[in-house]
C-alpha positions as CSV (number, residue, x, y, z in Angstrom):
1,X,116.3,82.6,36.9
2,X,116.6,80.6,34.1
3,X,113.3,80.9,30.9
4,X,111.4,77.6,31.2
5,X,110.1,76.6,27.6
6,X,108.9,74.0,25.7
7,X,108.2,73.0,21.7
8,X,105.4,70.7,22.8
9,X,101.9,72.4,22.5
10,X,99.4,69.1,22.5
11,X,97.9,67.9,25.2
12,X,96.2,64.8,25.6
13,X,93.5,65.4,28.2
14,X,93.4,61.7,29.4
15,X,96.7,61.6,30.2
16,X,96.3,65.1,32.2
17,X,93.9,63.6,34.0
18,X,96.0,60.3,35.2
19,X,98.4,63.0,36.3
20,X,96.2,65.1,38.3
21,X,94.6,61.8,40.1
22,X,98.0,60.6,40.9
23,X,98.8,64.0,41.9
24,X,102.2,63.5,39.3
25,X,103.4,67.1,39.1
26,X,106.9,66.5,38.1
27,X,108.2,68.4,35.5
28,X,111.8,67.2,33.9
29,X,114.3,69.9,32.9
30,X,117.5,70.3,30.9
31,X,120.2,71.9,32.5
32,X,120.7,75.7,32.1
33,X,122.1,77.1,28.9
34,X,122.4,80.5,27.3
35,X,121.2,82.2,24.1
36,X,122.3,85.7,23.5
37,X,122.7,86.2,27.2
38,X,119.5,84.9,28.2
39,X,119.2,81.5,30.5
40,X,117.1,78.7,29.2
41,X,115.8,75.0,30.2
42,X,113.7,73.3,28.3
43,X,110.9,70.5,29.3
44,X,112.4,67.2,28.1
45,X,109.3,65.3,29.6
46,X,106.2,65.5,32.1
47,X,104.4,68.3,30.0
48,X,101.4,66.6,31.0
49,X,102.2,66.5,34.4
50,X,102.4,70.5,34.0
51,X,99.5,71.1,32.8
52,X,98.2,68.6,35.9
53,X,99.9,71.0,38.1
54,X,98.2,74.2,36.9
55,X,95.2,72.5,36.6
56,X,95.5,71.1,40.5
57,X,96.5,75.2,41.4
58,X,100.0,73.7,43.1
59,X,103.8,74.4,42.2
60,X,104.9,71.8,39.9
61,X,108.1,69.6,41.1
62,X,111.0,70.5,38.5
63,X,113.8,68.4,38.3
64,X,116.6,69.1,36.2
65,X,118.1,65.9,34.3
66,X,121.8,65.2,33.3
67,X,123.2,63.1,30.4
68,X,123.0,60.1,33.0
69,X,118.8,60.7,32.8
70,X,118.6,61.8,29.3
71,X,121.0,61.2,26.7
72,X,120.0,64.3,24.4
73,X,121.4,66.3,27.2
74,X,124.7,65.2,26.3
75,X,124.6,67.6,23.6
76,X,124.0,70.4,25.7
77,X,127.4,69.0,27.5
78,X,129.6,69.1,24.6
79,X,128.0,73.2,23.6
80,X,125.8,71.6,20.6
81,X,122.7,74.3,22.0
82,X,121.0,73.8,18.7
83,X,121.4,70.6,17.8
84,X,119.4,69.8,21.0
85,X,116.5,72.5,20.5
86,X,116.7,70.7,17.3
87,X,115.9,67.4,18.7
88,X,113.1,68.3,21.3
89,X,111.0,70.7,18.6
90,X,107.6,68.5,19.1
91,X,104.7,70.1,17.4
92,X,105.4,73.6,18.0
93,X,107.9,76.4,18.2
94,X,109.5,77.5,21.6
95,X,107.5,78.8,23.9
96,X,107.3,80.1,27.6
97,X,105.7,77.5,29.6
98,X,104.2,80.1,31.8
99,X,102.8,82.0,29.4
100,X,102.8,80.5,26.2
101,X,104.4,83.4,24.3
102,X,106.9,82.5,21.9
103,X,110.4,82.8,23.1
104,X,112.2,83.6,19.5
């Protein structure tokens, strides 16, 4: 199974909260890659609605996305692993989503 992390440590409580009301617990994925022989997807979007998932106590809903969803993933298609890390750092450094422990 494939690390799930994310570069995106802010959360705006608000918009958590939308999330949990609407009961929006779908979390958008890259598709797998590989570091150094380690499997990794990162959150492209619904970081909120993660956080609404963990909060609500209930699996959230991953779905992976594809160059047809997200054009940054097109990088990922053509091997450019960095490039793409690169464009999703938000305000943060990698981290595990589960646990929060940096990944590198």
């Amino acid at each position: 199974m494939a690390h799930i992390i994310s570069a995106q440590e802010y959360r705006n409580e608000a918009t958590v909260a939308e999330k949990l009301a609407a009961a929006d617990f779908t979390v958008f994925l890259s598709p797998v890659f590989e570091i150094g022989g380690e499997e990794y997807q990162v959150v492209v979007d619904g970081h909120h609605s993660y956080e609404a998932a963990v909060q609500a106590g209930v699996e959230p809903e991953f779905e992976v996305q594809s160059a047809r969803d997200n054009d940054t993933i097109a990088l990922l298609d053509q091997g450019r692993i960095e490039d793409f890390l690169e464009l999703h750092l938000i305000d943060g450094e990698y981290r595990h989503i589960a646990t929060g422990k940096a990944v590198w």
